[in-house]
C-alpha positions as CSV (number, residue, x, y, z in Angstrom):
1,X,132.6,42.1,60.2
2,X,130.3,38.7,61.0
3,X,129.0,38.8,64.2
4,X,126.8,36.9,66.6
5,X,124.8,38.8,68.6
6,X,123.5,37.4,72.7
7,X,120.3,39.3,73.7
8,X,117.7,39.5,75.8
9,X,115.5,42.0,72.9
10,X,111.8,42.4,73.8
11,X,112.4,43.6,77.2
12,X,114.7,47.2,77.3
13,X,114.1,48.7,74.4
14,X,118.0,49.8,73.8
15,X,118.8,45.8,72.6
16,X,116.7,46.9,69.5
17,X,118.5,50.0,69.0
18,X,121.9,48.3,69.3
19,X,121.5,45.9,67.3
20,X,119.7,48.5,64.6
21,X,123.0,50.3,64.8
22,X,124.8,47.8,64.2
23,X,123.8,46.6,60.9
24,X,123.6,49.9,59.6
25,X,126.7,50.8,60.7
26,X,127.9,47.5,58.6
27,X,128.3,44.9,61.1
28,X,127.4,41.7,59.0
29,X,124.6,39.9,61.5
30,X,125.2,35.8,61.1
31,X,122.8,35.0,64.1
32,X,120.6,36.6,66.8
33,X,120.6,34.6,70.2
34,X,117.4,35.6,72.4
35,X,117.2,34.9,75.7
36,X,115.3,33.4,77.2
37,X,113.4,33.2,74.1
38,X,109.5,34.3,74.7
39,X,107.4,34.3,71.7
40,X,106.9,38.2,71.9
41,X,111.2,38.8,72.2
42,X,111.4,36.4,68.9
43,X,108.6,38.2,66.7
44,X,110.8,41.7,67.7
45,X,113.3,40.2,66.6
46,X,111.6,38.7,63.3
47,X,110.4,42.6,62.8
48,X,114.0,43.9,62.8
49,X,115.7,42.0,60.9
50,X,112.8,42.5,58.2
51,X,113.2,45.6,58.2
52,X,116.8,45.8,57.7
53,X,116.6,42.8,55.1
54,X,119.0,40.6,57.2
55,X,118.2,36.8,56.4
56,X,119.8,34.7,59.8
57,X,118.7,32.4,62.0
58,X,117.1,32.9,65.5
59,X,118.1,30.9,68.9
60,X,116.8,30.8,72.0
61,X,118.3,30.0,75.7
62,X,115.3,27.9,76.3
63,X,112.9,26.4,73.7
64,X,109.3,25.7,74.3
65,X,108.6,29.2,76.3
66,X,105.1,30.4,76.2
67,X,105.6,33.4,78.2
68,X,105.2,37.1,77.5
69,X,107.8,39.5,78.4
70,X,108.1,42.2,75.9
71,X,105.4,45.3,75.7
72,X,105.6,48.7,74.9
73,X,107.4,50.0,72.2
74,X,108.3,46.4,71.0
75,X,104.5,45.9,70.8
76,X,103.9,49.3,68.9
77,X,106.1,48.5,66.0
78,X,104.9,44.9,65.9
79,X,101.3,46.2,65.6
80,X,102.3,49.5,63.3
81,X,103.8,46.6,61.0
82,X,100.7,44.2,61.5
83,X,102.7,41.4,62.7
84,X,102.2,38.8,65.6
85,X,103.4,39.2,68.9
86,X,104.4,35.8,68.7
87,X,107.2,34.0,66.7
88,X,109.0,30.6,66.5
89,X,112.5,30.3,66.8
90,X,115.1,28.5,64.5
91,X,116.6,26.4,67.0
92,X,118.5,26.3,70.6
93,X,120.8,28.9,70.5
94,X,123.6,26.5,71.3
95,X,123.3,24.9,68.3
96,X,122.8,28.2,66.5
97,X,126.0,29.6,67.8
98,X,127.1,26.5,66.4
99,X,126.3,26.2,62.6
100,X,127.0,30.1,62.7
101,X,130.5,29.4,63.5
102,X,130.9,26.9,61.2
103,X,130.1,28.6,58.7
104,X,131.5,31.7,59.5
105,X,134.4,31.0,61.8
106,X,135.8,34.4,62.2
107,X,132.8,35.9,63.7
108,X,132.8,38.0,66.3
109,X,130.8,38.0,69.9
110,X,128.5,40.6,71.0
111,X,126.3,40.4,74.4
112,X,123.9,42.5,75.5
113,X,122.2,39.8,78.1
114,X,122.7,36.8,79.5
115,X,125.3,35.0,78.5
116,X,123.1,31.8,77.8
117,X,123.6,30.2,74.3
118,X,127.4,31.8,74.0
119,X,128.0,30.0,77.5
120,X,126.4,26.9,76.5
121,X,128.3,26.7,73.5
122,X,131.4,27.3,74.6
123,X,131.0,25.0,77.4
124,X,130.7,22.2,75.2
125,X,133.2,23.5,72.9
126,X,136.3,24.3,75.3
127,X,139.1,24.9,72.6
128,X,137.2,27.1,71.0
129,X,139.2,30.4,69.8
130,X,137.6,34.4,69.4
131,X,139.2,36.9,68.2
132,X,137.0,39.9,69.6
133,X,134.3,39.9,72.0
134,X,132.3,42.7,73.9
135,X,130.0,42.8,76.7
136,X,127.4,44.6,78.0
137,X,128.1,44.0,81.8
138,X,130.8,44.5,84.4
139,X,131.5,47.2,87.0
140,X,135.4,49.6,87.0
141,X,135.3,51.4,90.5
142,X,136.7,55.2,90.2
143,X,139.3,54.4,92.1
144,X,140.7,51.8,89.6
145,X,141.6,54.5,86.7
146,X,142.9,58.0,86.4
147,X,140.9,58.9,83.6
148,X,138.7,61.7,83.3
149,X,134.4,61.1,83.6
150,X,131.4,61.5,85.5
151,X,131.3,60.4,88.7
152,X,127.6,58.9,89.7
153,X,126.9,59.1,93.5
154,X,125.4,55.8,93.1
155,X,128.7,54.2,92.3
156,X,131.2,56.2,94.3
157,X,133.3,54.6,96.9
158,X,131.9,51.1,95.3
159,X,134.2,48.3,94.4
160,X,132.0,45.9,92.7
161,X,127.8,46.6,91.9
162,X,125.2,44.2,90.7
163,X,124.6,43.9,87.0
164,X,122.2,42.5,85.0
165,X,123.6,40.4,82.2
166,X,126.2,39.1,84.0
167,X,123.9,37.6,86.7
168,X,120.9,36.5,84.1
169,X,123.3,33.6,83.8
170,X,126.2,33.2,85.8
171,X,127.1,29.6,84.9
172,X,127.7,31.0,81.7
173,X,128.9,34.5,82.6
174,X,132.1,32.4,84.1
175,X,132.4,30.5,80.9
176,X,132.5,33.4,78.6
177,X,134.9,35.4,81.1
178,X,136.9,32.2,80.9
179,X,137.3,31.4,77.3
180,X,139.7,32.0,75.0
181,X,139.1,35.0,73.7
182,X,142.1,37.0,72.2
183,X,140.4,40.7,73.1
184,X,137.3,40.7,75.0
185,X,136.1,43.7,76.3
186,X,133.9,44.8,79.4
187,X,131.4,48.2,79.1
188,X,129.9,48.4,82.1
189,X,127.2,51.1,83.9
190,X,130.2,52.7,85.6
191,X,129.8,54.4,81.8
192,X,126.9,53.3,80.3
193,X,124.7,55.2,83.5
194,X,126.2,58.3,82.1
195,X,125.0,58.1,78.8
196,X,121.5,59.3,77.9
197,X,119.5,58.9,74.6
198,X,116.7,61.9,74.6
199,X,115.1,64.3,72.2
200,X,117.8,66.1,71.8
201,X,119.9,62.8,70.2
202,X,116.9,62.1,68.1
203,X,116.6,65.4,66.2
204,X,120.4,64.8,65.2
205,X,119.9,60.8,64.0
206,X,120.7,60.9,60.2
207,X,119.3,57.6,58.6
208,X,120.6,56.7,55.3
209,X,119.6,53.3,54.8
210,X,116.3,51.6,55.5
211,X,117.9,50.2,58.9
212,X,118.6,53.8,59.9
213,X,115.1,54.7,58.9
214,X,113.8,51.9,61.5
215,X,116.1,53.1,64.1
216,X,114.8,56.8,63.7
217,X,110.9,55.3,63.5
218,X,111.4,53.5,66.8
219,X,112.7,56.4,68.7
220,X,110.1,58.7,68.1
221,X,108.2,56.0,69.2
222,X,110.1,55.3,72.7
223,X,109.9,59.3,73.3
224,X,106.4,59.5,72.9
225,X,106.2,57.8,76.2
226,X,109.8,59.1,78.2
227,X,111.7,61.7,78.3
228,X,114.7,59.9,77.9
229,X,116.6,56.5,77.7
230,X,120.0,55.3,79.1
231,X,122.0,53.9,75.9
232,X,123.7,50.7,77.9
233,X,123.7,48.6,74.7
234,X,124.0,51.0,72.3
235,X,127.3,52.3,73.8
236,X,128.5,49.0,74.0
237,X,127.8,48.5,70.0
238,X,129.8,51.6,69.4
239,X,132.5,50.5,71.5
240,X,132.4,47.0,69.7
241,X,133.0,48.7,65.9
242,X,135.1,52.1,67.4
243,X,137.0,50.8,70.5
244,X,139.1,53.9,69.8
245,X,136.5,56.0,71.2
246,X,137.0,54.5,74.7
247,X,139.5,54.9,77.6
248,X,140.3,51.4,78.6
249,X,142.2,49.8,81.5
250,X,143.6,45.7,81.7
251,X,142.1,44.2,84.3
252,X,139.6,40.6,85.0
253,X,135.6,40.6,85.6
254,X,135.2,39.0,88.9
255,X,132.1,38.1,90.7
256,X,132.1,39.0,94.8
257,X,128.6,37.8,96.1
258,X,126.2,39.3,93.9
259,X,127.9,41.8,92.6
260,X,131.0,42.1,89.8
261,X,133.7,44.4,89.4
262,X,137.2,44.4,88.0
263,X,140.5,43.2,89.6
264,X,142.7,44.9,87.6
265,X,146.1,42.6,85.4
266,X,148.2,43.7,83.1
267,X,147.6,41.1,81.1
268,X,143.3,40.9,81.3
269,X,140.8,42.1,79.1
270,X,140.1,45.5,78.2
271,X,137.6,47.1,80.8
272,X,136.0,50.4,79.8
273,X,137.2,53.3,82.1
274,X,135.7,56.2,80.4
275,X,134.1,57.7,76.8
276,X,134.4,60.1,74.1
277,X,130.9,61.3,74.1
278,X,131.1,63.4,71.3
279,X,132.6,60.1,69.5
280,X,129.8,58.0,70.9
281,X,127.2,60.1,69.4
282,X,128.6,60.9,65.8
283,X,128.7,57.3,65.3
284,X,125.3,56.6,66.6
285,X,124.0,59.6,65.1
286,X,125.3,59.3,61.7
287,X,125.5,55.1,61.7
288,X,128.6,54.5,61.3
């Protein structure tokens, strides 16, 4: 599978796991869009896909940044490794998305931020065709399914709930929700909340690869300082390689002030309803 990965890395640490899952789970990485594109978010970045021996280019959302928004764990493996907390980036991640697809025209979408560079490039590129996208974003009220999960009192009784990615750029949110894209899917906190990485998880991780090492390294690192961490991107990484492991429903992301949640279609994308848990975590656990 070639993929082309959206993502704000540098700031929640669970962009870094996803994306360490992913490749050593066997997703084949063809280019890493970071957004906005801080030095410190493109020398995580840099460190990763060192580590798991991926050669691909780097865009940003924005070139030119001088800002610093990463810290923590992301600056404990850079300085465990000895590197920089500062990196340049390949290109604008427009034009990254670009040559990426041009090369490798049946790559597949994966977001786990805004949705910058994808919305930029489609945008400019309006007959573009996907075959398979996911997204890290999105809101399914209770009320919309019949399926079987946790209920958070948070979300109860709500029809549509502010979320992150999908408001870091809703210019090109609208694009991406508007493109032609054969099966794009939604996993959004109505499930993601629910799922918790901890202590627990991490005694059962299994590496068998050098990726899966790095994955393992960096959460002992990340509990060190928390007791636990809720898995938004990771879960949407599973979901992007093992949609099986998911209860979906059709239905359309729709934006109502500053909030999104689903107005359900017959014919829309695929909106995640609920999970296999004990699925989610043999995949993550065992990278594959």
């Amino acid at each position: 599978m070639d993929l082309i990965i959206e993502t704000d890395i540098g700031r929640d640490p669970d962009d870094l796991f996803a994306i360490t899952y992913l490749i050593a789970a066997g997703a084949n990485v063809r280019a890493v869009l970071i957004s906005p594109g801080d030095p410190d978010q493109i020398a995580v970045a840099r460190l990763l896909l060192q580590r798991a021996g991926v050669t691909c280019p780097i865009g940003v959302a924005k070139l030119g940044r001088d800002k610093q928004s990463s810290g923590g764990l992301h600056y404990d493996l850079l300085a465990r490794y000895g590197l920089s907390r500062a990196a340049e980036p390949d290109g604008d991640g427009a034009d990254v998305c670009a040559e990426a697809l041009r090369v490798y025209p049946n790559s597949e979408l994966f977001v786990i931020g805004p949705v910058s560079s994808i919305g930029r490039y489609l945008k400019q590129h309006p007959t573009t065709i996907v075959a398979r996208a996911t997204m890290q974003g999105g809101f399914l009220g209770y009320h919309q399914h019949l399926f079987e999960c946790p209920r958070l009192p948070d979300f109860d009784g709500q029809d549509n709930v502010p979320t992150f990615n999908l408001n870091g750029d809703r210019k090109g949110a609208d694009v991406f929700l508007a493109a032609n894209i054969a099966d794009r899917r939604m996993v959004g906190k109505n499930v993601c909340h629910t799922v918790l990485f901890a202590a627990i998880r991490a005694s059962a991780l299994k590496p068998r690869c050098a990726t899966s090492e790095f994955f393992a390294e960096a959460a002992r690192l990340l509990l060190k300082s928390t007791d636990g961490k809720k898995f938004h991107d990771p879960t949407a990484a599973v979901c992007h390689l093992h949609p099986e492991i998911g209860s979906w429903v059709r239905g359309r992301t729709v934006r109502r002030g500053a909030g999104w949640g689903t107005d359900l279609a017959g014919d829309g994308d695929h909106i995640l309803a609920a999970i296999d848990y004990h699925a989610l975590w043999d995949h993550l656990c065992h990278f594959r």
